[in-house]
C-alpha angles and dihedrals in degrees: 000000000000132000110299109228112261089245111042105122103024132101096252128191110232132195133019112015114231125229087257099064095047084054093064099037098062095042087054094055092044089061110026099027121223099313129156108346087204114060091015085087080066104040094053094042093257120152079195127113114256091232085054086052096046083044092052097043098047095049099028133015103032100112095224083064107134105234116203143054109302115267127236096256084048085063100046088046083057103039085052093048092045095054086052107042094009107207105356094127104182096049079047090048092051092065092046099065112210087021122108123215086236090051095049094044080054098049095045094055101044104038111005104054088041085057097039086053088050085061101047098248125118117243085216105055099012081227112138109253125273091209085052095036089054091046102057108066120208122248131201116257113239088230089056087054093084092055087053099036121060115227106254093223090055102063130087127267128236130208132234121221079251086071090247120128131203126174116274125263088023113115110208102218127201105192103165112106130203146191130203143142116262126260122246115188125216096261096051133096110279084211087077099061109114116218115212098177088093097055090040091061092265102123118170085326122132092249091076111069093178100126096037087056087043095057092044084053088051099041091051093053104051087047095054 
């Protein structure tokens, strides 16, 4: 048969403690030390389990009990602890002195897997995510550009049938635009000539001298 619970068959409190209780507990331990959690309820006048008493004085009444939120070198120190033993708490709690293994469960439940998560790294196996990993895509560093993209002024030139040379792979691009009537010269046909009043709204009006440029193109050309 194993081992009967300490309070079986007495007439146990349950629930909050009172002032009252705490108050002679601790005066008991004070006195007496830890002792016997089992028969220590009796000896200080407690109708409390001795597990409950053990319980109350580990995470609450012992006087070297750490008060406060947990500090930032307290989380690295967990996060360190928990990657080499996982979630052995009170060998976790012996290296965080003031701090209980209940209390740190507690704390890395509620705080330190919701900021490992923040990072990207599981709590569990204190691997980065798959699902985080896949989502942030790499991107090649600028000082990694030089080693990827050849340098334009040391590569070879090569040379047009002009006889003029530019680097190769470089595109020499001539993006103004203008626009301008053609030039007749003195000796060329006048028929040639292009009028561009009527497609600009002057139709038959005095503004376009076309024509008049046209015959003393003509007449200067029969003369000559």
């Amino acid at each position: 048969m194993g081992r009967s619970p300490c309070c079986e068959k007495a007439h146990t409190n349950k629930g909050a403690w009172t002032k009252e209780e705490d108050q002679r507990l601790i005066a008991y331990i004070k006195a007496h030390g830890e002792g016997c959690w089992r028969s220590l309820p009796k000896a200080a006048g407690l109708l409390r389990c001795g597990k409950s008493c053990r319980l109350r004085w580990i995470n609450y009444l012992r006087p070297d009990l750490k008060r406060g939120n947990f500090t930032e070198e307290e989380d690295d120190l967990i996060i360190k602890l928990h990657g080499l033993l996982g979630n052995k708490w009170s060998l976790i709690a012996g290296r965080l002195p003031g701090r209980t293994d209940n209390e740190i469960k507690n704390y890395w439940n509620t705080h330190i897997k919701r900021k490992l998560l923040g990072r990207g790294i599981d709590p569990q196996t204190h691997r980065p995510l798959a699902a985080f990993t896949a989502a942030v895509p790499s991107f090649l560093p600028m000082s990694d550009l030089a080693a990827v993209v050849p340098d334009t002024a040391a590569t070879s030139d090569t040379s047009h049938s002009d006889g003029s040379s530019s680097a190769a792979g470089s595109l020499d691009l001539n993006l103004e635009l203008s626009i301008s009537l053609p030039y007749y010269s003195a000796a060329e046909s006048p028929t040639l000539a292009i009028c561009l009043c009527h497609h600009l709204g002057f139709q038959g009006s005095e503004a376009c001298g076309c024509q008049t440029q046209q015959q003393r193109h003509a007449l200067r050309f029969h003369t000559s």
